[in-house]
Structures are given as structure tokens and as C-alpha cells.
N, C-alpha and C positions, 0 to 999 in steps of 0.2 A: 627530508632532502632527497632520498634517495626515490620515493614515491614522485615527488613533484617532477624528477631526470626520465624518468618511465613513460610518466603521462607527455612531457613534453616531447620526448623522445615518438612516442605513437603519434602523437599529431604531427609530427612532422614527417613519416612514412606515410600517414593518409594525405599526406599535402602534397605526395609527388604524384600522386596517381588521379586526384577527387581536387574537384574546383572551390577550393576553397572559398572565393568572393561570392557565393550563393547563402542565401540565407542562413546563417547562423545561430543559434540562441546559448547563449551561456549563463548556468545558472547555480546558486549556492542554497545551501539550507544548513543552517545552523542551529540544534539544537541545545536547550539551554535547559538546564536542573540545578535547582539550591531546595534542601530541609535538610532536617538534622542528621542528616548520614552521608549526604554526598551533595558539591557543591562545581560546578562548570561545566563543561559542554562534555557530554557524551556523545553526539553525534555531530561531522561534519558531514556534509554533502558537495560534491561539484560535480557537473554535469554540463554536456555540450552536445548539442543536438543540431547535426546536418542535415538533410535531403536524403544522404545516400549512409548515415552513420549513426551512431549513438554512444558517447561515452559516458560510464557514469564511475562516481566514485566513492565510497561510503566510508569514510575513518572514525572508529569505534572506539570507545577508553570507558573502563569500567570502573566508575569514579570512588564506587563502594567498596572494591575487595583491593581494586590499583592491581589486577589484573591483566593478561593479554584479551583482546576480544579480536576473532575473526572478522578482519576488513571484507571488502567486496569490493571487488575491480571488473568490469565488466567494458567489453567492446562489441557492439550490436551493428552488424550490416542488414537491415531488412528487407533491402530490395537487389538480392543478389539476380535474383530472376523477377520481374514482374508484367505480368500479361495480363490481359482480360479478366482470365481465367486460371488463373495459378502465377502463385507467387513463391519466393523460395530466398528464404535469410538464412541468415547463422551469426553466432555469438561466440566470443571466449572470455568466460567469465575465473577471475580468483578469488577464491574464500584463502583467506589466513593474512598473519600478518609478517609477510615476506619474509620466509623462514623454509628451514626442512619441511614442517609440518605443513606448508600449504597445498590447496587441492586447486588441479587446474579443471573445467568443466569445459568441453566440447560440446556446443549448444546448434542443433540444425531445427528450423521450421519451415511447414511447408502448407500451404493452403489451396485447395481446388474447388471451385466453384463449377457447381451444377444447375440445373435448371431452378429446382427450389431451396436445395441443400447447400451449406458454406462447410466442408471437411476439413479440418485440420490437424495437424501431428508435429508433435514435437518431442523428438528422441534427444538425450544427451550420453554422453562418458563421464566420470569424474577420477582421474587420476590423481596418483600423489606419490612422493618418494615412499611416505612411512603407512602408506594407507591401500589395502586393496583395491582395485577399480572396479565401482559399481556402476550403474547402468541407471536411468531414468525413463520413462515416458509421459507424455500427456495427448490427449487425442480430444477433440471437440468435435459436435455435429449439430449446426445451428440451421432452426426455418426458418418463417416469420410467425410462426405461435412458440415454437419450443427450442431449447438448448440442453447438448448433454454433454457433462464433463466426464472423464474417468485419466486419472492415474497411478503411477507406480512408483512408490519412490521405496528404494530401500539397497543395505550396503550390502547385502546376502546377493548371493547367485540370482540373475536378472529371474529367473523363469521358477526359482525356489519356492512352495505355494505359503502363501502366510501371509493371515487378514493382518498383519501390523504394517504393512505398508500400503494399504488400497485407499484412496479416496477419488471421491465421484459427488454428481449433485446432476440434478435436472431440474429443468424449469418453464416455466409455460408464462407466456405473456403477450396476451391479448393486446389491444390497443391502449385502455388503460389503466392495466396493475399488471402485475409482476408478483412469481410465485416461484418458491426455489426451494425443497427438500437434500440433504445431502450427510455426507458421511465421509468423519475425519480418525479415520482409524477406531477410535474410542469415543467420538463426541456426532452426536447427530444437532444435526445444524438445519433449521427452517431460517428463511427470509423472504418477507414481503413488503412492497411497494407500490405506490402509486406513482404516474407519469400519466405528462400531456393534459393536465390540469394546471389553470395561471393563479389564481387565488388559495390551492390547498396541495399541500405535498406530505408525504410519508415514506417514512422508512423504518423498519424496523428488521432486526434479525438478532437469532437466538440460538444456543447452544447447550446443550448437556453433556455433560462427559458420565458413560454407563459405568465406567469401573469404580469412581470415588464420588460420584455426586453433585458436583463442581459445577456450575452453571453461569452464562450471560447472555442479557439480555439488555440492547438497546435501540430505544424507540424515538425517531426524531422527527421533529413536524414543521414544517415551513406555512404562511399564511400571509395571503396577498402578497403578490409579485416575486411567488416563488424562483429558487432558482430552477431553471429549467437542466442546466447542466447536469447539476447534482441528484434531480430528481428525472432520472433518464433511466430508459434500455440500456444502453452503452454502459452507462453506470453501474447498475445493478449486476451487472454479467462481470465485466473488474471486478465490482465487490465481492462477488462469490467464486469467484475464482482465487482471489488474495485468500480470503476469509479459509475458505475447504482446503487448497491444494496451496502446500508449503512454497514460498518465493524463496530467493536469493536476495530478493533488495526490498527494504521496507519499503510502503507506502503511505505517505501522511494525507489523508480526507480532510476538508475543510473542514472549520468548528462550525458548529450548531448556530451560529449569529448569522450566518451568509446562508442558509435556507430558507429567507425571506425576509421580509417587511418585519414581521415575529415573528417567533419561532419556539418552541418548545422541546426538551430533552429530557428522557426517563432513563433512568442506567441502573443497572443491578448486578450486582457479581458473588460467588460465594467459590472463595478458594481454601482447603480446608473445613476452618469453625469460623473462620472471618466472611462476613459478607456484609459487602458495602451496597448501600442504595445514593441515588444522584435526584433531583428535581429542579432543571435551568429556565427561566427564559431569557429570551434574547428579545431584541431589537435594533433595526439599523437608523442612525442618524447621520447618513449623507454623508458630507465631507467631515463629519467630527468623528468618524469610526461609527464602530459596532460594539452595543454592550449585553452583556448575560451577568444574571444573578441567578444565584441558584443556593440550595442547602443539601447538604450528603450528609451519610449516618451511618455508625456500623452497628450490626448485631441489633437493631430496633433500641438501643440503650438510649435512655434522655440522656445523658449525662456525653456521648458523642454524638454531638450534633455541630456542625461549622458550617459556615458562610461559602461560598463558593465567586469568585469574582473573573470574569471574561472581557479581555477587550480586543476587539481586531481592527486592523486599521490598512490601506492601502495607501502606496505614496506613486504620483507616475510622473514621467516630464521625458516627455520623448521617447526614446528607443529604451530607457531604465524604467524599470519598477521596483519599489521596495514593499515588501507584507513582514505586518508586525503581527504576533497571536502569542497572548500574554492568556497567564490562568494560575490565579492563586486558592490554595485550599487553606482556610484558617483549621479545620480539625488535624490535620497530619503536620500543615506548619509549611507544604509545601509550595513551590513555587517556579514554574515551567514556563517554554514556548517555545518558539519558532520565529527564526528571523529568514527572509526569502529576499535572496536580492538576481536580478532576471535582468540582460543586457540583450537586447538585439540587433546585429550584426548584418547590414543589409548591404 
């Protein structure tokens, strides 16, 4: 209750000052978890996206231990300055769940554009009653062959030297693929990609963590009438920037069925002595959804071997949409997805 008085509360200060009857979009995500340990929604989503704003909102519940989990409340202006050639936002984002222990973060970005060069920087604060105030950066330097990330994250004295908070990645992408090397404190991260092909898409990226061994790897392929979205520039540069450099708010990718006509998915993971491997396809059937089958294993054992079952489905009628993305595991018992419902306000 007192979340919903907050939120309604901020929309209606941006409503005295920002033209509210301008294109609006409002939008929810609902995540959903049942196996044998944990059963309902661990994640809510809402979100409302203006011209001149962005709010979003994350409520978290940690269905397995019935713990607190740090929400995320965030309010994004991105066009506080916008010119030609430089642009200049800012954000005030909350991690915690509305308590002593929350941290507020002081978010500024700022972008200049040059002849061949796109510069970017973004510094923040993270304050808190019970928490020292640390410092953040991130800085980008994009052409049209290459991109380079670097930042800092860590609760120690901003300028204190120590590899446990450095991550960075660069990447080079010709017309059509896409190549990314990078570095996440402990885990070095490749990804590559194809783009600006209509009949065949790819994506893959991968990681190893040096200290314990730990690795993943996943490879996805789209075939005839790929998505062009997902298998984009623009794409890949999110992905690796989510993937290296730690967010505040998740991000959910579309499943493996909406990479095309068919589609294909390799998955591998090894966390400790557990590692699991994945083998899906997919295929889109029009107005009756999108299906994926597939089989997963652990530890190469015959004896753990399961079914894997995918379906996705889009509903639209005017200004609404609704997206269903269902996915059952027969070996673990488990059973997830995602319900998206999206209103546009014209």
C-alpha cells in the first residue's frame, strides 16, 4: 500500500510540470515459479514510459527462504538536456525494501557526440542511513566498427586500487557480425553475433569465472525470417553491457521461439560439481503461438535426462497487448514464465 501512495504520489508531481496526454505506455511483468521448493511469483514488474520520463518498479519476494529481497524503484529523466550533439539525463533510483536499510542512488548521464566518436559517462552516489556512500562509474566510446565499455563499481573509497571492482569489454562490428571480449571482475566473457542477415541469425556468449571454474555458455540461432531486432547492433551492445557491467534492474530477452521461423538453442552451465547442459528447438505457428522442445541433463548421467516444453503466444486488440512465455522442465519438476501485459495511452 504504501509503495502504490509513492508511486501515485510521483506521478502526480510529474503531472504538474510534463504534459501528461502525450504518448504514454504502461506496462507490467509478472513473474511466475512452482517445483518442489518454491511456488508463486517472485517477481512483479510495473512500468510507465513518457517522452520526457521513465518509471519503473521491481517487487521482489524470495519464495524459498520467505526472506526480504531488495526492491528497485527507479525514476529516469533522459532528456533533461537534448541537442544535436549532447544530451544529459539523470535518475533516482531505490534498492531496499522501504526501510532503514535502503540505499538511495544519485544517477547522472551524459552523452557528446563527435565527428566519428558517440562519448558517454555515467557517474552515480549511493547513499544510505546504515551504509557508507560509495561512488560508481561507467564510461562508453562507440564508432561505427568498435565499442568500448569500462567501469567501477565498488563500496571501498571511489579511487582505492583493487581489481575486484573493474569491468570493461570491447568490441568490433563490421557490417555483418559482432565480436565482444570482456572482463567481470573474476569471469572473462566472449560474445559473438551475426546481423543484417533475413534467413540466418546467431548469438552466442560465454563466460568462465578464473577463480572456481564455473562456466556458461549459450548459443542461439534463428532460420528464415529471422528476428531482425534481436539479432541487431543495438542488441548485442545491451546484451553485453547487461551481461559484464552489473545493473540495478533485470532484464528479460525474448525465448528462443521468436529468433525465427526455427530456431535452435545450446545451453551449458557448471556451477560447483553440478552442470547442466539444454538442447531446444523451436518453431513459429502464426496465430496459434510459438513451440520449443527440447531435452536438458546433468552431470552427462543417463539417469538425468528430462523433457523441456516452451510455448509463447502474443494476444493484441488495439492499444493492449498481452505476451504469455510458459516453460516446463520435467527433470527438476519445474515450471516458470512471464505474463507481459502493455497499454498504450495516446
Amino acid at each position: 500500500m504504501k509503495t502504490n501512495v509513492i508511486i501515485i504520489g510521483v506521478i502526480f508531481l510529474l503531472g504538474l510540470t510534463i504534459n501528461l496526454r502525450a504518448q504514454i505506455r504502461f506496462s507490467t511483468e509478472t513473474t511466475l515459479c512452482y517445483d518442489k521448493s518454491q511456488g508463486g511469483i517472485p517477481l512483479n514488474r510495473l512500468e510507465i514510459q513518457h517522452p520526457q520520463f521513465n518509471i519503473k518498479y521491481d517487487y521482489k519476494v524470495d519464495l524459498i527462504n520467505n526472506a526480504p529481497v531488495n526492491d528497485v524503484f527507479g525514476i529516469f529523466f533522459p532528456k533533461i538536456i537534448n541537442k544535436k550533439n549532447f544530451k544529459l539525463g539523470g535518475a533516482l533510483i531505490k534498492l531496499g525494501d522501504w526501510n532503514q536499510n535502503d540505499q538511495i542512488i544519485f544517477d547522472i548521464t551524459a552523452e557528446k557526440k563527435f565527428k566519428h566518436l558517440l562519448i558517454s559517462w555515467e557517474v552515480g552516489r549511493v547513499i544510505g542511513v546504515k551504509t557508507q556512500p560509495w561512488d560508481f562509474i561507467i564510461s562508453r566510446i562507440s564508432h561505427r566498427l568498435f565499442t568500448v565499455e569500462g567501469a567501477i563499481f565498488s563500496p571501498d573509497w571511489f579511487l582505492a586500487p583493487s581489481s575486484k571492482k573493474l569491468y570493461g569489454w570491447v568490441a568490433y562490428h563490421p557490417r555483418h557480425f559482432f565480436l565482444a571480449v570482456g572482463n567481470e571482475i573474476s569471469r572473462n566473457w566472449f560474445i559473438v553475433g551475426t546481423k543484417n542477415y533475413q534467413r540466418f541469425g546467431n548469438f552466442t556468449f560465454m563466460n568462465y569465472d578464473r577463480d572456481n571454474g564455473n562456466f556458461w555458455f549459450r548459443s542461439q540461432f534463428g532460420f528464415k525470417n529471422v528476428n531482425q531486432k534481436f539479432f541487431s547492433q543495438e542488441n548485442y551492445l545491451i546484451a553485453a553491457s547487461y551481461l559484464i557491467v552489473p545493473p540495478f534492474f533485470y532484464r528479460h530477452f525474448s525465448p528462443m521461439s521468436t529468433k525465427g521461423l526455427y530456431a535452435l538453442k545450446l545451453d551449458g552451465k557448471r556451477v560447483g560439481k553440478l552442470e547442466t547442459y539444454e538442447v531446444s528447438i523451436g518453431r513459429q505457428f502464426g496465430r496459434y503461438g510459438q513451440i520449443c522442445l527440447g531435452i536438458n541433463n546433468e552431470n552427462f548421467l543417463p539417469n538425468r535426462i528430462g523433457w523441456i516444453v516452451e510455448y509463447y503466444k502474443e494476444f493484441c486488440l488495439k492499444n493492449f497487448q498481452a505476451i504469455t512465455e510458459l516453460r516446463y522442465e520435467q527433470l527438476t519438476g519445474r515450471f516458470y514464465g512471464y505474463i507481459t501485459l502493455v497499454y498504450q495511452l495516446q
